[in-house]
DOGUVEX-472502 format. One line per 8 residues: number of its first residue (from 1); their letters; for each residue x, y, z of N, C-alpha, C. Coordinates in steps of 0.001 Angstrom, whole numbers. Layout:
NUM	a	X,Y,Z,X,Y,Z,X,Y,Z | ...
// end
This chain:
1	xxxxxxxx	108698,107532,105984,107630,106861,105287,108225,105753,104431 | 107680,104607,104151,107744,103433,103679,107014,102861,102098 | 107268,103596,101115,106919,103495,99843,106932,102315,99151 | 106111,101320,98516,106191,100743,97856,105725,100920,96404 | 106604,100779,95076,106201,101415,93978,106716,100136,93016 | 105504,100113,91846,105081,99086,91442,104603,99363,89762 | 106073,99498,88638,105957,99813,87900,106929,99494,87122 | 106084,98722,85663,107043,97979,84824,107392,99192,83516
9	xxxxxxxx	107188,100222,83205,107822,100914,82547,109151,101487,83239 | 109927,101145,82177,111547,101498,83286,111352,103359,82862 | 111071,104291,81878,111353,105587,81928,110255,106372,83305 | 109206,105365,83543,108391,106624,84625,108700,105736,86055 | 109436,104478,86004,109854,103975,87126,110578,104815,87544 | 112184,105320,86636,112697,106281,87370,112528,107596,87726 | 111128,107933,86845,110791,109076,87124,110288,108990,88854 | 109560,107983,88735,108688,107913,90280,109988,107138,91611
17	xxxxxxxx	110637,106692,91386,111911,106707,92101,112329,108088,92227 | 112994,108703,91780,113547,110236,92221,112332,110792,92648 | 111288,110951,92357,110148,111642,93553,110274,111119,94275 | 109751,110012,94750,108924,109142,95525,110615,109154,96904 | 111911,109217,96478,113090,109691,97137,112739,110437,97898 | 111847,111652,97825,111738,112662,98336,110863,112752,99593 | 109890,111609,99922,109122,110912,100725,109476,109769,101680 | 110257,109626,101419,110641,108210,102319,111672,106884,101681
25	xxxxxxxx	111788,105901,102595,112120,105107,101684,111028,104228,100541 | 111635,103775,100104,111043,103160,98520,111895,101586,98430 | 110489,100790,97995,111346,99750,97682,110730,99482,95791 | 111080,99223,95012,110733,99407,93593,110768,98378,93028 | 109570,97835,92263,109958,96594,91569,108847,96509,90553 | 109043,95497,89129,108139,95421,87672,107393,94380,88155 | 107416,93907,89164,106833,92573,89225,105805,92350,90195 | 104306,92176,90458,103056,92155,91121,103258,90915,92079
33	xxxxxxxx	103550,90178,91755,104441,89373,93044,105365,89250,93731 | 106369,89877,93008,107190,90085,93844,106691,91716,94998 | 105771,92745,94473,105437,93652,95053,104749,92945,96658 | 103702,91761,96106,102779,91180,97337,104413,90254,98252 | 105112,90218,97498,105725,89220,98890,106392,89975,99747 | 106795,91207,99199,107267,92671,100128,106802,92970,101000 | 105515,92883,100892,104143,93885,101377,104012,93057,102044 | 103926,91490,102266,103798,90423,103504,104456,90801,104132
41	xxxxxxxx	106107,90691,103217,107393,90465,104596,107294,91850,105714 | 107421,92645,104960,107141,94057,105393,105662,93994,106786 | 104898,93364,106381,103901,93291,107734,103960,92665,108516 | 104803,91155,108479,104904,90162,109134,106294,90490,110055 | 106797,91344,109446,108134,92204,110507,108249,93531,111377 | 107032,94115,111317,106043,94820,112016,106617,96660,111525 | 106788,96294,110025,107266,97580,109494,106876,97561,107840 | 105051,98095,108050,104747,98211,106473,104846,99089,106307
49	xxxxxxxx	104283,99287,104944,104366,100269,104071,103241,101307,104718 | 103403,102592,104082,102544,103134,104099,101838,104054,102748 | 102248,103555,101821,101926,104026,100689,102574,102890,99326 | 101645,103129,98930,102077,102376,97586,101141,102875,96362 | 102754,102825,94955,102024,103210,93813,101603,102323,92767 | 101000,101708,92369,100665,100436,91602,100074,100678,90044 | 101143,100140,89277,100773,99989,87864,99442,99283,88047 | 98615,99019,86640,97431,98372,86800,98283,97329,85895
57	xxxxxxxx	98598,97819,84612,98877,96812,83557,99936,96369,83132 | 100097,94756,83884,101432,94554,84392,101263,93210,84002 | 102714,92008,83433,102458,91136,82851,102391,90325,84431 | 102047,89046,84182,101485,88503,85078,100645,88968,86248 | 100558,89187,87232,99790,89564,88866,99115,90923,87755 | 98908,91334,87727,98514,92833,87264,97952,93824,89022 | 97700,94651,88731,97659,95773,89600,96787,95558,90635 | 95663,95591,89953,94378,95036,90672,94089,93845,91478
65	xxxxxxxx	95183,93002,91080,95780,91650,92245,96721,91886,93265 | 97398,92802,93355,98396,92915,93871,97613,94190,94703 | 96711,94705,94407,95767,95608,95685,95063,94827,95990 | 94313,93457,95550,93523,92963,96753,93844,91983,97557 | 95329,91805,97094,96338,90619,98049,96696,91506,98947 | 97223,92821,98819,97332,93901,99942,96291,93961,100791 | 95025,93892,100399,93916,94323,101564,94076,93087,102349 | 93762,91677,101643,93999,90981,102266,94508,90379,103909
73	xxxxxxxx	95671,90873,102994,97472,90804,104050,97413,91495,105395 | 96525,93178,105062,96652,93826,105872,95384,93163,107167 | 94345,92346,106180,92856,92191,107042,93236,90924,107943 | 94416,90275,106929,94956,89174,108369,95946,89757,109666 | 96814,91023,109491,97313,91511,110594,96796,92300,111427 | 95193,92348,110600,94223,93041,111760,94804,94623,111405 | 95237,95254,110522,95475,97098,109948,94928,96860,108669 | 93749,97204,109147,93402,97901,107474,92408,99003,108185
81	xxxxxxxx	91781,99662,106931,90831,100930,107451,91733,101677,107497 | 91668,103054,107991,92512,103850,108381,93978,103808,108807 | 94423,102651,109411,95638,102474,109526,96661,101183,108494 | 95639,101100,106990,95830,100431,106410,97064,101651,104954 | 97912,100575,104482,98961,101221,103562,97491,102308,102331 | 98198,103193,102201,97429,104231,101200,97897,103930,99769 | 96890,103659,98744,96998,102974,97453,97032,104017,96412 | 97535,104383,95882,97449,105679,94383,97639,104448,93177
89	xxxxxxxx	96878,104328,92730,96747,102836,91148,96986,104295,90046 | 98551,104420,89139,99021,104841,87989,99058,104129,86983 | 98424,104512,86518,97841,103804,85202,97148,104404,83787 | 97610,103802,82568,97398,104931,81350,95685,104319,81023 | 94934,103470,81704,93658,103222,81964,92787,103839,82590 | 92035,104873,81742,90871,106313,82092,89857,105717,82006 | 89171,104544,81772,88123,104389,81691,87675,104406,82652 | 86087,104472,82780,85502,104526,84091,85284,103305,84776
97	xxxxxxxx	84722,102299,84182,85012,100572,84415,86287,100286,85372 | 87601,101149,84687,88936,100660,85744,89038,101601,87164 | 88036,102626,86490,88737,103712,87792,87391,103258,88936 | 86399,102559,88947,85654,102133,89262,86088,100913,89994 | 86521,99987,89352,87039,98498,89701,88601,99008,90792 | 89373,99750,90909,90365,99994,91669,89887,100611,92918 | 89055,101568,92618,88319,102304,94054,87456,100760,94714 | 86721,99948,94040,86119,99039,94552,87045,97764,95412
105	xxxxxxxx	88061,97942,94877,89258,97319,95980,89762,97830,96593 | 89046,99355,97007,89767,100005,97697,91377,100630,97799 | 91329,101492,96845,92235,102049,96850,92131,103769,97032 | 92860,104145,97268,92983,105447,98084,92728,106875,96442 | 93519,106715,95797,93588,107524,94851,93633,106892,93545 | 93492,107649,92566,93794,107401,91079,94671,108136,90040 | 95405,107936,89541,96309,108926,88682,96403,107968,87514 | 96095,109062,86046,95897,108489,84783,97389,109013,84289
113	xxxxxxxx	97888,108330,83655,99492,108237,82835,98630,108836,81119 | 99326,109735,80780,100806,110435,81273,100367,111738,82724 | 101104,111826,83381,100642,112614,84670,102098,113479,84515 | 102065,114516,85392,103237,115222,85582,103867,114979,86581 | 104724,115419,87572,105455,115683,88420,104177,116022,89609 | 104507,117169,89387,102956,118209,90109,101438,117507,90075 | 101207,116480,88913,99615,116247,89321,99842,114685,90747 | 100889,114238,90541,101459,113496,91712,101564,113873,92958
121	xxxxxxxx	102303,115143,92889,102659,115749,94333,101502,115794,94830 | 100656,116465,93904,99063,117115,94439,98388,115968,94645 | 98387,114892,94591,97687,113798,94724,98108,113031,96229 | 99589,112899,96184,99710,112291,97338,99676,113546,98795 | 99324,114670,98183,99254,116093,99192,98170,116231,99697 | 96990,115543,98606,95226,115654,99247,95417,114160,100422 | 96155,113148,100038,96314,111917,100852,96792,112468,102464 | 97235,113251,102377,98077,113895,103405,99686,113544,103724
129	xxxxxxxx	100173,113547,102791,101549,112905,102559,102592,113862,101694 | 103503,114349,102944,104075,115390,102714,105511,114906,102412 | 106490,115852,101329,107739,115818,101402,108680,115783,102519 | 109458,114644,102697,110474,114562,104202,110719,115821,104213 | 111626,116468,103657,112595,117729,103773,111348,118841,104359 | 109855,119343,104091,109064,119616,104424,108405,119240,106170 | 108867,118101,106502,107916,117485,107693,109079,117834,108634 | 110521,117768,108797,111377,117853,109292,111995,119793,109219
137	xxxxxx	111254,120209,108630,111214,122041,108798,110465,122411,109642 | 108899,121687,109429,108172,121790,110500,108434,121588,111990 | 108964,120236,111561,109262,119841,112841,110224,120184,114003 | 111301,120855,112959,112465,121984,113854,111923,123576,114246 | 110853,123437,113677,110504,125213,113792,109580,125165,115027 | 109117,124074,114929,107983,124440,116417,108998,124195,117635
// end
């Protein structure tokens, strides 16, 4: 799996780096443009993402730009819908206005900061997005 994670606090960046390890590769960065020019190159080389975690409140591009330059991106390579990258927006913004405005750009999930370890796992687990070390047990046992 192909992670893109999108978060300018450096203490839960590395928190979500050592998880997010545990899933695939990861490419990590503070910056909402530099996240969208990834997420091009990455489609335009016929190897996107399939998940991404996106700060909302971020200096310049903020979150919510950088998910609807994603839909975008994906609506010009013709993958979006179902075979479009899966969005989780982390963010210490509970209001209903934001959690409203992120689902309306379509994004997959929501997780309010501070979150744990576990309310993550469980989040990207309802997505259907399982731990490598997990998919590769399966996959030797059958």
């Amino acid at each position: 799996m192909k992670i893109l994670i999108l978060e300018d606090d450096v203490h839960l960046l590395k928190v979500l780096v050592k998880v997010m390890s545990m899933y695939g590769e990861y490419y990590a960065t503070d910056n909402g443009a530099d996240a969208v020019r990834v997420f091009d190159e990455a489609m335009t080389e016929g190897a996107p993402f399939q998940l991404a975690l996106l700060d909302i409140m971020l200096p310049g591009m903020d979150g919510y730009e950088v998910l609807s330059y994603i839909r975008r991106i994906e609506a010009a390579h013709k993958r979006d819908g179902l075979d479009g990258v899966k969005v989780v927006m982390v963010t210490a913004l509970n209001a209903a206005k934001n959690i409203m405005h992120a689902f309306q750009e379509n994004c997959e999930a929501y997780l309010t900061k501070p979150y744990s370890t576990d309310q993550l796992e469980e989040t990207l687990e309802n997505l259907g997005i399982r731990k490598i070390h997990l998919f590769m047990n399966r996959l030797y046992s059958e």
